[in-house]
C-alpha positions in Angstrom: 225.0 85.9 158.5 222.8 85.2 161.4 219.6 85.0 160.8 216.9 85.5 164.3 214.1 82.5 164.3 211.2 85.1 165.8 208.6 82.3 164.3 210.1 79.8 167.3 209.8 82.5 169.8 206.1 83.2 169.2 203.9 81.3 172.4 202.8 77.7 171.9 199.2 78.7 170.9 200.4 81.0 167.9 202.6 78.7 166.5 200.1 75.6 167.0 198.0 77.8 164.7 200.8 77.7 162.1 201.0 74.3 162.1 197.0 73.6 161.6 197.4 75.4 158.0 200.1 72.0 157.1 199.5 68.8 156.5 199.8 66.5 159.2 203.2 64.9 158.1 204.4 68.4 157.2 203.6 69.6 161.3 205.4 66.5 162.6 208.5 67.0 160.7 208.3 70.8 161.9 209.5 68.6 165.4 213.2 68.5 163.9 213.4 72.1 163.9 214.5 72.9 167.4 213.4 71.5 170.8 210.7 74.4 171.1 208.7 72.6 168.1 209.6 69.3 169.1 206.2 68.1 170.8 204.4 71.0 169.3 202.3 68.7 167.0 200.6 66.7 169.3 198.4 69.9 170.2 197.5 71.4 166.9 194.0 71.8 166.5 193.1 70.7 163.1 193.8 66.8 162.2 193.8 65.9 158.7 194.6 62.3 157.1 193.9 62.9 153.2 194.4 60.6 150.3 197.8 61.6 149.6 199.3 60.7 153.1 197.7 57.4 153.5 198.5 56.3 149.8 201.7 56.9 150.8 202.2 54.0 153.4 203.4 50.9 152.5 203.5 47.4 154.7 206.7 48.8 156.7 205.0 52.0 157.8 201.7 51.4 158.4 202.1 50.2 162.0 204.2 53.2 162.8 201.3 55.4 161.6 198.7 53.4 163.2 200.8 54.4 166.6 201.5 57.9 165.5 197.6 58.5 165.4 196.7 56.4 168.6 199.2 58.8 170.5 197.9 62.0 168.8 194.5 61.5 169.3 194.2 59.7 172.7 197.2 61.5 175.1 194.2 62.6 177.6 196.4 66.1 178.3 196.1 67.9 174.6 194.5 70.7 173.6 190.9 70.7 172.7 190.7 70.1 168.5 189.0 71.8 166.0 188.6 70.0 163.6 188.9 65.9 162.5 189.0 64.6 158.6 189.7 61.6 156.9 189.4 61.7 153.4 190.0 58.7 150.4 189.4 55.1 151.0 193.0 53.8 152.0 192.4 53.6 154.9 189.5 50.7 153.8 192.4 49.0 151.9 194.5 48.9 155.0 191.7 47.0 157.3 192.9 43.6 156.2 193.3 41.6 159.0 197.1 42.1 159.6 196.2 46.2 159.5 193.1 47.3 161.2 193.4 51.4 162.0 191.0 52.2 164.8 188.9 54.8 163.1 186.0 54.4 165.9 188.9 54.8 168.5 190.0 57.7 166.6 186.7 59.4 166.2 186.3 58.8 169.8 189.7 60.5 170.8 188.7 63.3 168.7 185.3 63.5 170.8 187.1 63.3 174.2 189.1 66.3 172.8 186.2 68.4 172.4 186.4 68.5 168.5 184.0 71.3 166.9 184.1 69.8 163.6 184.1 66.0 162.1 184.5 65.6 158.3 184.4 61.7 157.4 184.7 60.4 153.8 185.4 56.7 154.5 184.4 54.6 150.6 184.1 51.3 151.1 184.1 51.4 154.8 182.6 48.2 156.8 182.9 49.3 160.3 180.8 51.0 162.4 180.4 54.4 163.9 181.1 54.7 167.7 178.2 55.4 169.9 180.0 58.4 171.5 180.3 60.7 168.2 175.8 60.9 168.1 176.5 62.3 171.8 179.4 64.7 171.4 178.3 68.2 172.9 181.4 70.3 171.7 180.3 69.5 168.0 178.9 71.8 165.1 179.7 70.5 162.0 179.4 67.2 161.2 180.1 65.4 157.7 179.3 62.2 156.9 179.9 60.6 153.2 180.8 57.1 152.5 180.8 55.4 148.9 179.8 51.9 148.7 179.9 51.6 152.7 177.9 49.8 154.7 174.5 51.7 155.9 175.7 53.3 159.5 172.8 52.5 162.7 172.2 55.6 164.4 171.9 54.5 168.3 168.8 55.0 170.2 170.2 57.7 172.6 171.0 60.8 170.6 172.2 64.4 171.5 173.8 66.9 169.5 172.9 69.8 171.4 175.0 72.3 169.4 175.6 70.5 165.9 174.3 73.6 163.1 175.8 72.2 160.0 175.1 68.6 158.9 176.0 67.1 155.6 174.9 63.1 154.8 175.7 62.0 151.2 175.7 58.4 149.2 173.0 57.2 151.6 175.0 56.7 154.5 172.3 56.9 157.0 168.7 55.7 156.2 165.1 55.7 157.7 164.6 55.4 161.1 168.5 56.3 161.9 168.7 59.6 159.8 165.3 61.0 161.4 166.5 60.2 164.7 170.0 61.7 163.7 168.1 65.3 162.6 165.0 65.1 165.4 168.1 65.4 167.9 169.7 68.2 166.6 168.0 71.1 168.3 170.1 74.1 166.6 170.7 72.7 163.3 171.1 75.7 161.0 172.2 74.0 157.6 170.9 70.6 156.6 172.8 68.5 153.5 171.4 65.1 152.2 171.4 63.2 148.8 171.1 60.4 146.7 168.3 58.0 146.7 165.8 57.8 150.0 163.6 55.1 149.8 161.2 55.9 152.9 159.2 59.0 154.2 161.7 61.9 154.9 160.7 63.4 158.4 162.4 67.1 159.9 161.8 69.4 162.5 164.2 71.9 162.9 163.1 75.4 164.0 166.6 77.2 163.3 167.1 75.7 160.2 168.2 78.2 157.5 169.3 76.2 155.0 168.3 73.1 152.9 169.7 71.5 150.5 168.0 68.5 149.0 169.7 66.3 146.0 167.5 62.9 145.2 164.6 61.4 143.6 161.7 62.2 144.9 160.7 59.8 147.9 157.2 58.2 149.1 156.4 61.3 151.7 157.5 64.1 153.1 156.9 65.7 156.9 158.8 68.9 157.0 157.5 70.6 159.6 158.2 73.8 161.7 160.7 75.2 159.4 159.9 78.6 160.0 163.9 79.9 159.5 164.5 78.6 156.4 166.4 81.6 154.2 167.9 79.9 151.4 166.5 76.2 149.7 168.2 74.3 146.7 166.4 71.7 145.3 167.3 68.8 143.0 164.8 66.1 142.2 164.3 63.6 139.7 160.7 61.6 140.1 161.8 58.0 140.0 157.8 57.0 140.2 154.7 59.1 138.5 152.4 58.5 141.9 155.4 61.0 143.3 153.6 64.3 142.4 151.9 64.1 146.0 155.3 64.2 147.1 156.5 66.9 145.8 153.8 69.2 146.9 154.7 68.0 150.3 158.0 68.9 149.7 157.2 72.1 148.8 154.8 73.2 151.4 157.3 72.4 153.6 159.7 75.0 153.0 156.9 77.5 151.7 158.7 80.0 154.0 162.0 79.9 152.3 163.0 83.2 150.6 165.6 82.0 148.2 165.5 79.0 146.3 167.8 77.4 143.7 165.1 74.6 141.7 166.5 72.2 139.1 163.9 69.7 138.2 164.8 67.2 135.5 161.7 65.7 133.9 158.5 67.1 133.4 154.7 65.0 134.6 152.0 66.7 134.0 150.2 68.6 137.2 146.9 68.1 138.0 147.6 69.9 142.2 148.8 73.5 142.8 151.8 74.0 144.7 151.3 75.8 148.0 151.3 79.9 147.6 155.5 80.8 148.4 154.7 84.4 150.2 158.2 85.2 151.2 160.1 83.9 147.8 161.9 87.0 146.8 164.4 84.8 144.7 163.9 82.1 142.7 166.7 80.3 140.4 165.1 77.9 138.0 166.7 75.4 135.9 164.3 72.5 134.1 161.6 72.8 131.7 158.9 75.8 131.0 155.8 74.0 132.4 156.8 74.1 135.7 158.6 77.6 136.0 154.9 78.9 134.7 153.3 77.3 138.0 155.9 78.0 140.2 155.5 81.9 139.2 151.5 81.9 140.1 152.8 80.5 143.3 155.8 83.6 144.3 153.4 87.0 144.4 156.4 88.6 145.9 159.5 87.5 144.0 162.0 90.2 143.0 164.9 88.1 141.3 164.1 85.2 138.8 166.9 83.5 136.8 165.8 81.0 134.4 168.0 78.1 132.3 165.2 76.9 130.6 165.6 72.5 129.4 164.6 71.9 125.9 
């Protein structure tokens, strides 16, 4: 019985689409189908290398992948890309001397293709990040987590005119190089960043609307301007207990938040009031009673409180 193949008859774009939703070995095989889908794979718009694929290769195959992703990434005449992600660290256990994959060169392909969205999760990666990817104009979302890496240098010329969403775990970036990163992103909307911070944590981002902050408490805070801010979680430890100065900088700078998700894990005693939280209409507590009693004085407006209360 013959059977039509209306999926090989939709345009390029549609069935470019289809292939985004696969992984990327599963879109290059799709080549074998027919001669329509042969080349097909070189302009999908989402690139993904995950753990499983690159646990996969073996000394015999590496090279051919190496070449598979120089030609997918750098043929000047694709389509623009949506979206770029590594995850796992195999590709760290393939930089070895006799294997080196390009990741800068990649990252910069994926930049020359106008990519909207980079997601890198590199563990125990000793390379650096390409000067280009702090200037890429097409991006919005950028992700940056790498376990037991080396600490990336931001360069001194910085411009992410459009990036909204920023995410920057395990200490990545630090200092001088993650408030250069964030003073140069002029739209950012929703801010990420964890794990320990050993210096004064500096923002100004007018459109920020949300802020999510996961660490011990650090030696200052200059949050300034935030006047967007809609939603706030909060995580803090207090490594040092000279910190409590810290926290009510912290705090007054997101005062204009109207939802915010707290989880403190020890208790000092307060001797300062927190700063008065006028537009806090929701408030999600989790730590012990002491301080849920002094963050209600300070939220004369709140309309939602739920409370997990440490004993």
């Amino acid at each position: 019985m013959y059977v039509e193949d209306r999926i090989s008859n939709f345009p390029d774009h549609i069935r470019c689409h289809i292939l985004s939703f696969l992984p990327i070995q599963e879109a290059v095989r799709a080549s074998i189908i027919s001669t329509k889908w042969r080349n097909l794979f070189a302009s999908i718009s989402t690139v993904d290398f995950d753990t499983y694929l690159l646990c996969g290769l073996t000394d015999r195959n590496v090279d051919s992948f190496k070449n598979f992703v120089d030609r997918l990434l750098k043929f000047p005449d694709q389509l623009s890309l949506d979206c770029f992600r590594i995850r796992g660290d195999e590709i760290a256990s393939w930089n070895d001397g006799d294997h080196d994959f390009d990741v800068s060169g990649w990252i910069c392909g994926a930049v020359c293709r106008g990519v909207k969205e980079i997601d890198l999760y590199l563990d125990n990666f000793c390379h650096t990040l390409p000067a280009l990817l702090f200037t890429c104009h097409s991006l919005r979302t950028l992700t940056l987590v790498a376990k037991d890496s080396k600490i990336f240098e931001v360069p001194s010329e910085v411009c992410l005119r459009n990036l909204k969403t920023l995410c920057i775990t395990n200490s990545v970036l630090i200092g001088d190089s993650l408030n250069r990163l964030i003073s140069n992103c002029h739209v950012l909307e929703d801010l990420t960043f964890d794990e320990s911070l050993n210096y004064v944590v500096v923002i100004n981002a007018p459109n920020l609307v949300y802020f999510r902050y996961d660490s011990v408490l650090v030696k200052g805070y200059s949050l300034s301007n935030m006047k967007s801010l809609e939603k706030a979680e909060i995580c803090i430890w207090f490594g040092s207990s000279n910190y409590e100065t810290s926290a009510i900088h912290l705090f007054q700078g997101i005062c204009n938040v109207r939802s915010l998700r707290l989880t403190i894990h020890e208790v000092i005693p307060l001797t300062s009031r927190f700063p008065i939280l006028h537009n806090l209409i929701e408030f999600e507590f989790l730590g012990k009673e002491i301080w849920l009693v002094e963050f209600l004085h300070c939220a004369p407006n709140l309309k939602t409180l739920t409370v997990l209360l440490q004993v």
